[in-house]
C-alpha angles and dihedrals in degrees: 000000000000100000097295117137124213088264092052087046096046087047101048077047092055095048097036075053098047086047109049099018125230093282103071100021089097096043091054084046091050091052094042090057088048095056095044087053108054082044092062092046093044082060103042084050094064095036084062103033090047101029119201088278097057096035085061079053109058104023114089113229090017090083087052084047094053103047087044092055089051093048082051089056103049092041083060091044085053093052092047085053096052091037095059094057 
C-alpha cells in the first residue's frame, strides 16, 4: 500500500480525523470511492471500445513505440540465434 506502514496509516487516520470530524469522514470515503470507481470504469470502457490495437493507432508517439519494441525483439531473437551455435 504504497509503502506506508500501520504507524504512518493510524496516523494519516488521526489528522484527516482531526481535520474533517467524525461526522463527514465517511461522507468524504464514500465519494472518494466513488470517484476511484467511475475512473476505473471510464478506463475499462476505452480499453474495450478502442482495443490495443486501436489505441497504437490513434495515439501519436505509441505507433513509434510499438514498432521500436518489435525491432527490439527481433534484434534479441537474432542474438539467441548467434549465441546457440
Amino acid at each position: 500500500m504504497f509503502g506506508l506502514g500501520t504507524p504512518e496509516v493510524v496516523v494519516i487516520l488521526a489528522i484527516a480525523f482531526l481535520l474533517f470530524g467524525g461526522k463527514k469522514l465517511p461522507e468524504i470515503g464514500a465519494g472518494l470511492g466513488k470517484a476511484i470507481r467511475s475512473f476505473k470504469n471510464g478506463l475499462d470502457e476505452v480499453e474495450n471500445a478502442t482495443g490495443m490495437e486501436g489505441l497504437a493507432k490513434k495515439l501519436p508517439g505509441v505507433r513509434e513505440a510499438v514498432a521500436v519494441q518489435e525491432k527490439i525483439d527481433q534484434v534479441k531473437d537474432i542474438g539467441k540465434l548467434l549465441t546457440k551455435e
